[in-house]
TORKOL-4160 file (C-alpha; in steps of 0.2 Angstrom, whole numbers, padded with zeros to 4 digits, m for minus):
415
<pt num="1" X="0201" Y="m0192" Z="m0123"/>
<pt num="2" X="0200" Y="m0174" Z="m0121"/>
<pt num="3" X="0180" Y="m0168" Z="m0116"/>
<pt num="4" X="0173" Y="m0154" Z="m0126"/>
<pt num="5" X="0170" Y="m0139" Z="m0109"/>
<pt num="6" X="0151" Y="m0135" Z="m0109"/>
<pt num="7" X="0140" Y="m0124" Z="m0116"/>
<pt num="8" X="0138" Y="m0108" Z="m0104"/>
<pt num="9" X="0120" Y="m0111" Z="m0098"/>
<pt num="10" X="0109" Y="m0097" Z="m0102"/>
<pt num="11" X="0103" Y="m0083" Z="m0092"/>
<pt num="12" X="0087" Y="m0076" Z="m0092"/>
<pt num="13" X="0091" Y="m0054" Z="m0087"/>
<pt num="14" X="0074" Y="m0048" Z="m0087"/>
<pt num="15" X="0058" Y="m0060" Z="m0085"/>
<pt num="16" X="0046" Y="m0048" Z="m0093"/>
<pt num="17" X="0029" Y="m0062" Z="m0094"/>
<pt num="18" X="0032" Y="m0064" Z="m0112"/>
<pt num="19" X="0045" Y="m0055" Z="m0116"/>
<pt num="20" X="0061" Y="m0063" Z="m0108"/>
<pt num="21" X="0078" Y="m0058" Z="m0115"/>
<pt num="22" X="0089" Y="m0074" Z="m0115"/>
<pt num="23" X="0108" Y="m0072" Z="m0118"/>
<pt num="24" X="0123" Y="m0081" Z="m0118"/>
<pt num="25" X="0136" Y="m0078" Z="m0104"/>
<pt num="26" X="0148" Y="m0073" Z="m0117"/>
<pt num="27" X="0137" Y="m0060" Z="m0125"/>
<pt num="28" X="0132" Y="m0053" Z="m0109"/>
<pt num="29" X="0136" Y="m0033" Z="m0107"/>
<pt num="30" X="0132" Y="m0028" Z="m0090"/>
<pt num="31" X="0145" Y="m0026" Z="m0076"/>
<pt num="32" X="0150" Y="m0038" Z="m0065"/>
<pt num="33" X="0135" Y="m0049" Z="m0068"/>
<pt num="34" X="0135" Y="m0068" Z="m0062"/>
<pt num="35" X="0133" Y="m0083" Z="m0068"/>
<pt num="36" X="0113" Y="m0090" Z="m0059"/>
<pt num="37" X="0119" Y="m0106" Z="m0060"/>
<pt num="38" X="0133" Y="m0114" Z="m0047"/>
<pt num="39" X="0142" Y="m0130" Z="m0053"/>
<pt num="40" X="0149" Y="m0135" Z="m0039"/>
<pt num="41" X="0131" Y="m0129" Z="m0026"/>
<pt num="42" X="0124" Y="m0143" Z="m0017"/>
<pt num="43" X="0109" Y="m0136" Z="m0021"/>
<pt num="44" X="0111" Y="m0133" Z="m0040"/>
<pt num="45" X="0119" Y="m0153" Z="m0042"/>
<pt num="46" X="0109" Y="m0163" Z="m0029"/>
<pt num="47" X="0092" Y="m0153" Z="m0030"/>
<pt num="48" X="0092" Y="m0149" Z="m0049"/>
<pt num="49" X="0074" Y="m0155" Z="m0053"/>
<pt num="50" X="0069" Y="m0144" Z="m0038"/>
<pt num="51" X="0075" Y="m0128" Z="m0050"/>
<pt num="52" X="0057" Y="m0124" Z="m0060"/>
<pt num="53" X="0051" Y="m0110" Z="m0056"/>
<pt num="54" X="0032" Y="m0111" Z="m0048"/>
<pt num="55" X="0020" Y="m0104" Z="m0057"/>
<pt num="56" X="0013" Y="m0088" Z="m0053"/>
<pt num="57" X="m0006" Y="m0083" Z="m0051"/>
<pt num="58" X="m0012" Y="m0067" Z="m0052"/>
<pt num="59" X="m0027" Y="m0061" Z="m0042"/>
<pt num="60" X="m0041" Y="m0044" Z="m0042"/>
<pt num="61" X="m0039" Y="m0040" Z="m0024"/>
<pt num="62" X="m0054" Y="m0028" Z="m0019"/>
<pt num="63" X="m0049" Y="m0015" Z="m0007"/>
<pt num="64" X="m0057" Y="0000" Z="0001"/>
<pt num="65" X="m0046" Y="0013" Z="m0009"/>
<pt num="66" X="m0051" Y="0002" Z="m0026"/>
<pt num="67" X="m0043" Y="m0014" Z="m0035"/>
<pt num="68" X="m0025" Y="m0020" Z="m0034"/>
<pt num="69" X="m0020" Y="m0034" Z="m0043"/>
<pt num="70" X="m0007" Y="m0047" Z="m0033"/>
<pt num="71" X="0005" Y="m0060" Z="m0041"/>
<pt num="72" X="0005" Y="m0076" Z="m0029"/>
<pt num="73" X="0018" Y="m0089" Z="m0029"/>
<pt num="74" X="0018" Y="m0103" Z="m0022"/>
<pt num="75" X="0006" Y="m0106" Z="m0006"/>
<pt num="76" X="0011" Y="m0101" Z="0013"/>
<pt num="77" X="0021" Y="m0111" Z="0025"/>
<pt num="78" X="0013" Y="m0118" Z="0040"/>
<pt num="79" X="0015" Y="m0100" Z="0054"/>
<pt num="80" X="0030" Y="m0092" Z="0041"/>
<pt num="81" X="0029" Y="m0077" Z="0034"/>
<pt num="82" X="0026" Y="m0073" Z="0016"/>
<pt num="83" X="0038" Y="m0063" Z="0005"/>
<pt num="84" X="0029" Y="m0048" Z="0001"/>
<pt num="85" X="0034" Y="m0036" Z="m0013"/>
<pt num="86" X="0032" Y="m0018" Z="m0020"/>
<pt num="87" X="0038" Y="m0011" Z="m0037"/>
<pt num="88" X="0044" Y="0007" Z="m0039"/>
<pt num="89" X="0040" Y="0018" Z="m0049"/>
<pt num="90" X="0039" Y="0015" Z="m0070"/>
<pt num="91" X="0037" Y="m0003" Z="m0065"/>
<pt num="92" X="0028" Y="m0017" Z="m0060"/>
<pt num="93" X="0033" Y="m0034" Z="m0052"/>
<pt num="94" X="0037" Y="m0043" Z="m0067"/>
<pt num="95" X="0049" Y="m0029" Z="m0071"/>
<pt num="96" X="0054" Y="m0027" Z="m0055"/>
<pt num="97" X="0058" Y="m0044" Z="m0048"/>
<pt num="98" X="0057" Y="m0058" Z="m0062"/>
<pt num="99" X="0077" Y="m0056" Z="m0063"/>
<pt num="100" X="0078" Y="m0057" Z="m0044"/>
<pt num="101" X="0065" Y="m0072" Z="m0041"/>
<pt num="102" X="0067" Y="m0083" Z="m0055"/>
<pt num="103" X="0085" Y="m0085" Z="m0051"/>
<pt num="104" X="0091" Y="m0102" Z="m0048"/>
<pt num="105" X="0099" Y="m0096" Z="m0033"/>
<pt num="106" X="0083" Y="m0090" Z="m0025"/>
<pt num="107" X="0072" Y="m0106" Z="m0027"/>
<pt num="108" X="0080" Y="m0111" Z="m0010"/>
<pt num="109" X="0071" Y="m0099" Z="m0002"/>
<pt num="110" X="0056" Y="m0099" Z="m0013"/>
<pt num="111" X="0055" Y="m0115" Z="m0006"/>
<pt num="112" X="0052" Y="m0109" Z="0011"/>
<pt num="113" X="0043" Y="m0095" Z="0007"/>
<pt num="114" X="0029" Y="m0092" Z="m0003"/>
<pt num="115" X="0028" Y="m0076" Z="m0012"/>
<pt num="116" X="0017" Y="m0061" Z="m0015"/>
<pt num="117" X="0020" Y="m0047" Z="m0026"/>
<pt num="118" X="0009" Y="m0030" Z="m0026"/>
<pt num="119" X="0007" Y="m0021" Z="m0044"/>
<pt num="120" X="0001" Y="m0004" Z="m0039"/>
<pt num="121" X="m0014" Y="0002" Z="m0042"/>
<pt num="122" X="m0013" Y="0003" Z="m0062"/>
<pt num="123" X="0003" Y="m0003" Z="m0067"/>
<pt num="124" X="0003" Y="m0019" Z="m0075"/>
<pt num="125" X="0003" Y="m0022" Z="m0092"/>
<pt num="126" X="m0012" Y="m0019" Z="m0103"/>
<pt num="127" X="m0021" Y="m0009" Z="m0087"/>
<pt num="128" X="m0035" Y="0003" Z="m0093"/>
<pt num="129" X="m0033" Y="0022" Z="m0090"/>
<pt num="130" X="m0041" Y="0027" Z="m0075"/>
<pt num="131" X="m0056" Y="0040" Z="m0078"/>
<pt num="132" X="m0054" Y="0058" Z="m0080"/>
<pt num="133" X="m0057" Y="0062" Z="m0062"/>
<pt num="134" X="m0050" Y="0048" Z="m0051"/>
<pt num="135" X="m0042" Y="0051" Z="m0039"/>
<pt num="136" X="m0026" Y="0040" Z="m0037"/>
<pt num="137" X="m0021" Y="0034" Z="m0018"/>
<pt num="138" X="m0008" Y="0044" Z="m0010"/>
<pt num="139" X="0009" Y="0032" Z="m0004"/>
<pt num="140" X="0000" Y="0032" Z="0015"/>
<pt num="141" X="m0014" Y="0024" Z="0006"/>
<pt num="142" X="m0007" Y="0014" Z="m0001"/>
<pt num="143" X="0002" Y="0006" Z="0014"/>
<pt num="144" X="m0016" Y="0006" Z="0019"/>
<pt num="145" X="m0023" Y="m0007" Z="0006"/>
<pt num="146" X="m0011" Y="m0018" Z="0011"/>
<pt num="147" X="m0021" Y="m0027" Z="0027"/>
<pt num="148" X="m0036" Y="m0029" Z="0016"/>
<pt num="149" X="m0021" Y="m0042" Z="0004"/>
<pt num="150" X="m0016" Y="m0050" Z="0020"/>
<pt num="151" X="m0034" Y="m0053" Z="0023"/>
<pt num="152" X="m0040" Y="m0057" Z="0005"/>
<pt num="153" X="m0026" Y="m0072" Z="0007"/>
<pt num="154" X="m0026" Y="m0076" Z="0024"/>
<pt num="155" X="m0009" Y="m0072" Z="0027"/>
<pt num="156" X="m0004" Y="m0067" Z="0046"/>
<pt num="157" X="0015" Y="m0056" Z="0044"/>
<pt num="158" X="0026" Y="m0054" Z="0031"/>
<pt num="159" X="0045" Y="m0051" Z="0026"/>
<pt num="160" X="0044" Y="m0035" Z="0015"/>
<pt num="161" X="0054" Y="m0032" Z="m0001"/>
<pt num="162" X="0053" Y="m0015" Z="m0007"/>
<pt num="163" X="0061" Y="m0004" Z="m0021"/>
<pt num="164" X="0060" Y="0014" Z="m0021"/>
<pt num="165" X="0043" Y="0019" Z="m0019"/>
<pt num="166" X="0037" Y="0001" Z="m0014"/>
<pt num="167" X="0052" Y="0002" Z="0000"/>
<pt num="168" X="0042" Y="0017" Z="0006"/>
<pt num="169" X="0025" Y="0009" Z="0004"/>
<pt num="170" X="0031" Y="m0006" Z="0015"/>
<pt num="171" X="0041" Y="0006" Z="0027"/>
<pt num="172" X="0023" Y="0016" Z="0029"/>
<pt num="173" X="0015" Y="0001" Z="0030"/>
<pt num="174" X="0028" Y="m0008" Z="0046"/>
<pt num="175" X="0027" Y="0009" Z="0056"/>
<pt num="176" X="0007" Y="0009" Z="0055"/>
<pt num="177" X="0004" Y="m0012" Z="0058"/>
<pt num="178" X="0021" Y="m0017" Z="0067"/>
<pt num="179" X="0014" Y="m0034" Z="0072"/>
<pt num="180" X="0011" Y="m0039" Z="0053"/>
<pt num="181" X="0031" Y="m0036" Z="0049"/>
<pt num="182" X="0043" Y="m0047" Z="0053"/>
<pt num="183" X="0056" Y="m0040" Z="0040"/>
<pt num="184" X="0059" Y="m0027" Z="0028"/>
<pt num="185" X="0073" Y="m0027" Z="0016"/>
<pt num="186" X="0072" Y="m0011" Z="0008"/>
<pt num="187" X="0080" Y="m0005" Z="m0009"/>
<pt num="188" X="0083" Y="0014" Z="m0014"/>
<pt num="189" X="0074" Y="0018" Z="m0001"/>
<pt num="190" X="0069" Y="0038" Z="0002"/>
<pt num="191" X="0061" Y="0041" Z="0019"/>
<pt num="192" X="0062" Y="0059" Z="0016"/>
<pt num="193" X="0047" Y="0070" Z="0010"/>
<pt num="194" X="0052" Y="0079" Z="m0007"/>
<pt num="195" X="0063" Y="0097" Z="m0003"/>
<pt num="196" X="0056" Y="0113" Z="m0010"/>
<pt num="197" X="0072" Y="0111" Z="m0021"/>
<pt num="198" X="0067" Y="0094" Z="m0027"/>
<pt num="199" X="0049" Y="0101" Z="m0030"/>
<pt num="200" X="0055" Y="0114" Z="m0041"/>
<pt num="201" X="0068" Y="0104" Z="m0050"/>
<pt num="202" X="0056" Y="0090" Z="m0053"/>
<pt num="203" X="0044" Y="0103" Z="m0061"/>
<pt num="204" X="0056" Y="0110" Z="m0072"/>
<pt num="205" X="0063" Y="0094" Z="m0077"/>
<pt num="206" X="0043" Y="0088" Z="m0081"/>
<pt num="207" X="0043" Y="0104" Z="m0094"/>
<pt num="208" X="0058" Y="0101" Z="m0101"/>
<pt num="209" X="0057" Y="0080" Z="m0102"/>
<pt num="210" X="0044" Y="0067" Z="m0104"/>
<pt num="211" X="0039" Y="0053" Z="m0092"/>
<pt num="212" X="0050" Y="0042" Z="m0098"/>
<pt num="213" X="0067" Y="0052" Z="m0096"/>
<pt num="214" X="0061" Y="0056" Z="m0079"/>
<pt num="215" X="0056" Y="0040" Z="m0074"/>
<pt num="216" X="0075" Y="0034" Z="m0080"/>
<pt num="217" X="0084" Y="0048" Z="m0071"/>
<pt num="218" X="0075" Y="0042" Z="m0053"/>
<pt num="219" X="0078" Y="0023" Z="m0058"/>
<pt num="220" X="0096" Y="0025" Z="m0065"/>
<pt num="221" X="0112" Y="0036" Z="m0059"/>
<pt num="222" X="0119" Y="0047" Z="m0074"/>
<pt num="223" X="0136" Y="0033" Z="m0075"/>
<pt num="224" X="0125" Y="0020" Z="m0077"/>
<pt num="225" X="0117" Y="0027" Z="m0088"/>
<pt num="226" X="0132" Y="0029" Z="m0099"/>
<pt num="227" X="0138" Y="0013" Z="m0095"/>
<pt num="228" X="0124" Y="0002" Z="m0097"/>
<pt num="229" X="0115" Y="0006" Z="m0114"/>
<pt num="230" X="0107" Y="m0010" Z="m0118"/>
<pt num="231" X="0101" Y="m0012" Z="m0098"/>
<pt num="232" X="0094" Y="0006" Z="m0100"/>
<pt num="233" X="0085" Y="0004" Z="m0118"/>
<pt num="234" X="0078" Y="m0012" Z="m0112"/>
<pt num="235" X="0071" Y="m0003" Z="m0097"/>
<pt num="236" X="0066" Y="0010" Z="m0106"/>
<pt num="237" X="0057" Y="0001" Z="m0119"/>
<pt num="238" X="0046" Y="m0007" Z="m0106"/>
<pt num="239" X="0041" Y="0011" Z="m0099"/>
<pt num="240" X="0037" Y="0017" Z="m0117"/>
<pt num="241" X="0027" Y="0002" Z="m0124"/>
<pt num="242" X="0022" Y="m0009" Z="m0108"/>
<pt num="243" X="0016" Y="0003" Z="m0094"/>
<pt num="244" X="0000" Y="0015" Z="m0096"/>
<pt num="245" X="0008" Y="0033" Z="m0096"/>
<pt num="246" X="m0007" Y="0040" Z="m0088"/>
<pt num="247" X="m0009" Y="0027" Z="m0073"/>
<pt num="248" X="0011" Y="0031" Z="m0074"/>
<pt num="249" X="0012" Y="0048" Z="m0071"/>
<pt num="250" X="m0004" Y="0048" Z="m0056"/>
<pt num="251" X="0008" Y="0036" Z="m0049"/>
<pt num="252" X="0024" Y="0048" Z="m0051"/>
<pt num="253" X="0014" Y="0063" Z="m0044"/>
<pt num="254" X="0009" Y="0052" Z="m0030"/>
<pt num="255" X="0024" Y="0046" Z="m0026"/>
<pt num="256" X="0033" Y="0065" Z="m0028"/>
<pt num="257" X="0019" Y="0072" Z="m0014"/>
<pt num="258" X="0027" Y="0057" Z="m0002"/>
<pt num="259" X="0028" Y="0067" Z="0018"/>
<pt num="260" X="0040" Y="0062" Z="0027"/>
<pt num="261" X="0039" Y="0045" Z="0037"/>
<pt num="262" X="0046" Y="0055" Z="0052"/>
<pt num="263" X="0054" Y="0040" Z="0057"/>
<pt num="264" X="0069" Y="0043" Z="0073"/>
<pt num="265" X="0084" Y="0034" Z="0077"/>
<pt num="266" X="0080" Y="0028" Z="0095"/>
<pt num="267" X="0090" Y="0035" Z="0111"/>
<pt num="268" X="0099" Y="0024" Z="0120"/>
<pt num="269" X="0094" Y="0020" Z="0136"/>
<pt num="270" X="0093" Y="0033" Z="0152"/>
<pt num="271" X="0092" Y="0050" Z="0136"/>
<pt num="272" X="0077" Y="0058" Z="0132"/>
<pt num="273" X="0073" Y="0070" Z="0118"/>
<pt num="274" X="0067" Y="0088" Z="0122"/>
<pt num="275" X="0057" Y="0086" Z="0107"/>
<pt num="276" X="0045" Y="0076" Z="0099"/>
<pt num="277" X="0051" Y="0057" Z="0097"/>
<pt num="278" X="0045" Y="0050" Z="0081"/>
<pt num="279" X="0044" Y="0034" Z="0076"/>
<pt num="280" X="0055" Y="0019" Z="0068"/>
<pt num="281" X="0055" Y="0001" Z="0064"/>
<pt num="282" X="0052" Y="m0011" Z="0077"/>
<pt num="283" X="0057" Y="m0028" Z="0065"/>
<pt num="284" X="0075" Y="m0029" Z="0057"/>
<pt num="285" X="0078" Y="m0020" Z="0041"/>
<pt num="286" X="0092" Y="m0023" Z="0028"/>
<pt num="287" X="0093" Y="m0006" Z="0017"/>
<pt num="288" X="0100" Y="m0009" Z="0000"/>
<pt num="289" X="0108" Y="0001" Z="m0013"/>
<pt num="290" X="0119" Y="m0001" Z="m0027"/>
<pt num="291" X="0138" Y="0014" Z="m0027"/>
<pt num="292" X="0132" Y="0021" Z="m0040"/>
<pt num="293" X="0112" Y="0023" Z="m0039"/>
<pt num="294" X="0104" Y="0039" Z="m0038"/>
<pt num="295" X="0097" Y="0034" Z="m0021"/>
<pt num="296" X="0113" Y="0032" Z="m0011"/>
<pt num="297" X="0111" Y="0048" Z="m0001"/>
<pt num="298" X="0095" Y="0043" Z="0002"/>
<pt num="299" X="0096" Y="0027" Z="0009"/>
<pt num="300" X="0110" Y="0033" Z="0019"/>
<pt num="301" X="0103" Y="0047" Z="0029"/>
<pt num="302" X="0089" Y="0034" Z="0031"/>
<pt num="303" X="0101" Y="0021" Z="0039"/>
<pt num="304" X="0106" Y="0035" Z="0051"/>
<pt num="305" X="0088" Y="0039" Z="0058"/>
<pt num="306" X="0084" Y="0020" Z="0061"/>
<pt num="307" X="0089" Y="0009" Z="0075"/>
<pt num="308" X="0105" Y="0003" Z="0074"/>
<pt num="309" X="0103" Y="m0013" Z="0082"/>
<pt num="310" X="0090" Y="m0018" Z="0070"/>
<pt num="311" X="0097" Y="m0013" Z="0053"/>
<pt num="312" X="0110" Y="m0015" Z="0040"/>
<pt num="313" X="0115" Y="m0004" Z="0025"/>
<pt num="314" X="0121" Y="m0015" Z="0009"/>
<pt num="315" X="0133" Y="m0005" Z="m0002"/>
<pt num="316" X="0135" Y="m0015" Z="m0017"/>
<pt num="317" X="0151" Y="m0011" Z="m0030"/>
<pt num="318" X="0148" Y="m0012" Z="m0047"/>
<pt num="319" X="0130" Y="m0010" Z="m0044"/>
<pt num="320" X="0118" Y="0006" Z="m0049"/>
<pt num="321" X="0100" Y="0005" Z="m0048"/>
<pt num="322" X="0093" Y="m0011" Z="m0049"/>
<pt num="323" X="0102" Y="m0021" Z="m0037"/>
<pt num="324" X="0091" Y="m0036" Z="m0038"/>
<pt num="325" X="0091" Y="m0036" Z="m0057"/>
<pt num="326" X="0110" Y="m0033" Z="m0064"/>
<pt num="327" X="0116" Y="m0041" Z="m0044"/>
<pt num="328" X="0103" Y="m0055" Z="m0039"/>
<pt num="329" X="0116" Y="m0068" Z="m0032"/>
<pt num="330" X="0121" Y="m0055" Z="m0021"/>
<pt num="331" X="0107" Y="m0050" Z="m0016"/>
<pt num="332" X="0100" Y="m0067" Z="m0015"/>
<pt num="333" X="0114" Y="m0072" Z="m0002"/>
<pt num="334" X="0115" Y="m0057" Z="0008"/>
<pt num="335" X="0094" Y="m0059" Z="0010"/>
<pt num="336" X="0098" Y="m0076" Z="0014"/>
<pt num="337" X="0109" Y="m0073" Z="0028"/>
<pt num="338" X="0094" Y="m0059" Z="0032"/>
<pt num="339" X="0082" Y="m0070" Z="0035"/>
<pt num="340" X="0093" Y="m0083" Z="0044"/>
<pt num="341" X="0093" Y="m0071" Z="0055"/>
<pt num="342" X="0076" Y="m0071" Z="0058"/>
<pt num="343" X="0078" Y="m0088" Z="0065"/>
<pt num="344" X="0073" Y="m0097" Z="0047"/>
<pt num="345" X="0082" Y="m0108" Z="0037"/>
<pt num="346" X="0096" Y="m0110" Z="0048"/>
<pt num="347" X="0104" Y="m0122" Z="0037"/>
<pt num="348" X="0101" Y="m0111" Z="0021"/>
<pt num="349" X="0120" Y="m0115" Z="0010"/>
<pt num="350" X="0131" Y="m0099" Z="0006"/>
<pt num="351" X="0143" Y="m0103" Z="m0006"/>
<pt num="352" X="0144" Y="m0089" Z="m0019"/>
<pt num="353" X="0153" Y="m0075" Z="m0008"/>
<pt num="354" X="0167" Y="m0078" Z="0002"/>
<pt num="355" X="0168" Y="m0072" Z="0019"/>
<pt num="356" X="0178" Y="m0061" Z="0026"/>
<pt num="357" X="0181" Y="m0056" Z="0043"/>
<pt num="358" X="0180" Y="m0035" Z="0047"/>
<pt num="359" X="0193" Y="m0024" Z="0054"/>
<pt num="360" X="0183" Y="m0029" Z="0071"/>
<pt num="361" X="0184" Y="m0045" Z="0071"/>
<pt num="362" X="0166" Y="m0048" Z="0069"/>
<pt num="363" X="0167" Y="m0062" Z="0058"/>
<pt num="364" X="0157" Y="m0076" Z="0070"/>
<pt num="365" X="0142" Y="m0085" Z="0061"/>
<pt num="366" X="0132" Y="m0089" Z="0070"/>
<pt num="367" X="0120" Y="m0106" Z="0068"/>
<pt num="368" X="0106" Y="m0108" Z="0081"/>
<pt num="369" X="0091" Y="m0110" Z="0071"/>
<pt num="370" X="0080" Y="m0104" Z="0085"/>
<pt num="371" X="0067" Y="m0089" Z="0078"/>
<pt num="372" X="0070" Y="m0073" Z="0088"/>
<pt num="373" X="0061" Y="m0058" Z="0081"/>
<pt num="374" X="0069" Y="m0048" Z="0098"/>
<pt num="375" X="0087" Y="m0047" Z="0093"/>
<pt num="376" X="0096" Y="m0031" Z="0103"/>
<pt num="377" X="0116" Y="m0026" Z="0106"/>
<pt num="378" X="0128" Y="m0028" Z="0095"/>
<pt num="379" X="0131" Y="m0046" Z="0100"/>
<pt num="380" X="0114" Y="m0050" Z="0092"/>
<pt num="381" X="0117" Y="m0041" Z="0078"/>
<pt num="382" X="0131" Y="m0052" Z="0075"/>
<pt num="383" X="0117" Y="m0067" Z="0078"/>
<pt num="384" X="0105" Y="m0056" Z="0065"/>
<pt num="385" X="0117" Y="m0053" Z="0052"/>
<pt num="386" X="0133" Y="m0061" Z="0053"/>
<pt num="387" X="0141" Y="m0053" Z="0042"/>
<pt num="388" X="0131" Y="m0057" Z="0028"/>
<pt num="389" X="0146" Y="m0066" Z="0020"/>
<pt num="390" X="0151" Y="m0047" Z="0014"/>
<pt num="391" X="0165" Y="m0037" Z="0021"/>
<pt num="392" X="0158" Y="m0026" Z="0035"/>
<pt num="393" X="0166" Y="m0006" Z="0037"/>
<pt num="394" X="0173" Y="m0006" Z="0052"/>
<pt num="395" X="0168" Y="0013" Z="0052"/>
<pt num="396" X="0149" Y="0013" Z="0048"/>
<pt num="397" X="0140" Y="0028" Z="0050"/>
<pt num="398" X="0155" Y="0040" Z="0059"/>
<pt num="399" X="0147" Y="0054" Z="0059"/>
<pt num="400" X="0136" Y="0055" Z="0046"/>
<pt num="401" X="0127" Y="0071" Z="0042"/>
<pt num="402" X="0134" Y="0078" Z="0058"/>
<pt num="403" X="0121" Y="0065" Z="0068"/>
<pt num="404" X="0130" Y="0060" Z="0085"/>
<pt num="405" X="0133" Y="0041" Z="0084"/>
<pt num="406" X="0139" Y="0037" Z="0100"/>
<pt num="407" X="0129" Y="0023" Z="0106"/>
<pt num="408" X="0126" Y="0007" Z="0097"/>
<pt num="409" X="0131" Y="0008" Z="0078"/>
<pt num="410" X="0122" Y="m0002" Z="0063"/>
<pt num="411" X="0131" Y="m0013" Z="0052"/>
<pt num="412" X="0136" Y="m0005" Z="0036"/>
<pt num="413" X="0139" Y="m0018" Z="0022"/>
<pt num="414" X="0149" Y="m0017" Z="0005"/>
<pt num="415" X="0153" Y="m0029" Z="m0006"/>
C-alpha cells in the first residue's frame, strides 16, 4: 500500500515575541535556506521531546551607566560558561537571534549552555524615549555594563555571540576583561573606527535618507537587497513599527563614533615591533560573514589583525547579512565544532555538512573531550577547529591588504 510522503514541517524564519512568521518549505523565498528539522539526526528522532524551546525570562539589570534589560534562557551549568549575546544595530535580541536559537538544531547546545541575551540600552520593543538630554553610552561603555550582568546573575565567563555592533561591544568587552571570555564568535564584525570618508558619506546619506534606509544599507548588501524582498520588508517593518526611532538613532550615532579597538596581529616569536604593540584577543574567535554582506571587508581586514592561531574567518556562500537568521544550520554546526573546541561537548553529532578535507590535507578531527582554553600552532588549531565540517582555503589570508603573513596563518572557512 503506497504511504501518502509527509507534510513538510513548518519553519518558524523570524521569532519576533508575537509576531512569528511561519511558512511552509515549499513557500519559502530565501536562498538556500534549510530545512530546522533532520529526519534521519539522532538528535531530532531519539531526543524529540527534548525539542521545546525553554522559556525565556527577561530581567531590569541595573548598571552604573543606567538600565539594560537581559533575556535569560535556561539556568547555568555547573563551572560552564554561558552564551552571551549582543544585537546590532536596528535590532534587538528577539530580532536578532530568535531564528538562530529557536532552531531545532541548536537545542543541542542549549542544553549545555544556558543563555543570555543583551538588548542595548533602549531597544526593545515598547521601550520609552529617553529624555531630551540623555546622554546615551558610547560602544566602550557599553562593553563596560557588561560586568555589572555577569554580577547581577552570578555568571563567572562567557562564550560571546556578537552581530555588528554587538560583535564590537563583546570584542571591547574581551580585550578589557580577558579572564571573563572564553570564546567570541563574531558576526559582521568592524574593528575599525569610522574613516573621515565614511563620516561624510554617512552624513550625507542621513540628509538624503531616513533611519530606516540607513539602518537597511548597514544590515543588508545592495544584492541582497534585490534579491531577498520579502526578508528585507519583514526587517524592515520591524525597524519601522517595533523599534523606538529616537533610542534608534542615539544608538546609530553611538555606534558611528565607535574608535578603533587598536587591536594587533601578534609577532611571532623572537620579532618585535619598533612601534607601539596594541592589543588582541587572548580566547579563540570565530569571525562570521555571509559573500555577499556589506561587512565582508570588514571582517576580513579584522581577521588579518588577530592571532592567527586563535581565529577562524567563516565565509558563508549564499549568505548576505544575517548569517544566523537566513543560515542558522550552518551556523549552528560550525559554532558547534567551535565550542567542541573549547574542550565542550566532545560528543556534540554533526551530520548536516559534509566534510571535506582541504587542499592541505587538514582534514583530522579531532575527539579528546579534554577543555584547553591554551590552544597554539597550527596542530592545535586543527584540535580547535577541525575543519568545522566546511571546506577550508588552502590559501587564507596570502597577502591580504599587503599585511606580511609569514608566520602562522588562521583558518579561513567557506562554505
Amino acid at each position: 500500500m503506497e504511504t501518502k510522503p509527509a507534510e513538510p514541517k513548518p519553519v518558524i524564519m523570524l521569532g519576533f515575541p508575537y509576531k512569528v512568521c511561519i511558512m511552509s518549505l515549499r513557500d519559502i523565498q530565501l536562498s538556500e535556506v534549510k530545512q530546522l528539522l533532520v529526519d534521519n539526526s539522532p538528535f531530532s528522532e531519539a531526543n524529540a521531546r527534548s525539542f521545546q524551546v525553554l522559556e525565556t525570562q527577561e530581567h531590569d539589570v541595573e548598571t552604573s551607566l543606567g538600565t539594560i534589560r537581559v533575556a535569560v534562557r535556561g539556568t547555568p551549568k555547573g563551572s560552564r560558561p554561558v552564551i552571551l549575546t549582543f544585537h546590532d544595530i536596528g535590532m534587538n535580541y528577539q530580532s536578532c537571534f530568535n531564528t538562530l536559537f529557536n532552531s531545532e538544531d541548536m537545542q543541542e547546545i542549549t542544553l549545555h549552555f544556558a543563555v543570555y541575551h543583551i538588548n542595548a540600552p533602549g531597544q526593545e520593543e515598547g521601550a520609552p524615549t529617553f529624555p531630551t538630554g540623555y546622554q546615551y553610552p558610547s560602544m566602550d561603555q557599553m562593553s563596560e555594563m557588561i560586568p555589572s550582568v555577569l554580577k547581577h546573575f552570578g555568571v563567572k565567563s562567557i562564550i560571546g555571540m556578537g552581530v555588528g555592533a554587538g560583535a564590537y561591544i563583546l570584542t571591547k568587552f574581551a580585550l578589557t576583561f580577558p579572564d571573563l571570555v572564553e570564546g567570541l564568535c563574531l558576526i559582521n564584525i568592524n574593528c575599525c573606527a569610522e574613516g573621515w570618508m565614511d563620516w561624510a558619506a554617512t552624513k550625507i546619506t542621513g540628509w538624503t535618507s531616513n533611519l530606516t534606509d540607513i539602518v537597511i544599507s548597514h544590515l543588508f548588501g545592495k544584492d541582497e537587497i534585490h534579491s531577498n524582498p520579502e526578508l528585507i520588508q519583514m526587517y524592515r517593518a520591524h525597524i519601522t513599527s517595533e523599534i523606538n526611532h529616537n533610542n534608534l538613532q542615539l544608538f546609530v550615532d553611538s555606534y558611528n563614533s565607535r574608535r578603533d579597538l587598536d587591536v594587533e596581529r601578534p609577532l611571532p616569536a623572537g620579532q618585535h615591533h619598533h612601534h607601539h604593540q596594541g592589543l588582541t584577543l587572548q580566547c579563540p574567535a570565530l569571525l562570521v560573514v555571509g559573500d555577499t554582506s556589506p561587512a565582508v571587508d570588514a571582517v576580513v581586514d579584522c581577521n588579518t589583525k588577530l592571532d592567527p592561531t586563535k581565529t577562524t574567518l567563516l565565509k558563508m556562500s549564499d549568505c548576505g547579512g544575517l548569517p544566523q537568521v537566513v543560515q542558522p544550520a550552518k551556523l549552528t554546526e560550525a559554532f558547534k565544532y567551535f565550542v567542541q573546541g573549547m574542550g565542550y561537548m566532545p560528543a556534540a553529532s554533526m551530520t548536516r555538512l559534509m566534510r571535506s578535507r582541504s587542499a592541505s590535507g587538514s582534514s583530522v578531527v579531532s575527539q579528546d573531550g579534554n577543555r584547553s582554553r591554551a590552544h597554539t600552532g597550527e596542530a592545535s588549531k586543527l584540535h580547535s577547529h577541525p575543519t568545522l565540517g566546511l571546506n577550508q582555503n588552502a590559501n587564507a589570508n596570502t597577502n591580504v591588504g599587503g599585511v606580511d603573513n609569514s608566520g602562522p596563518q588562521s583558518a579561513e572557512i567557506s562554505c
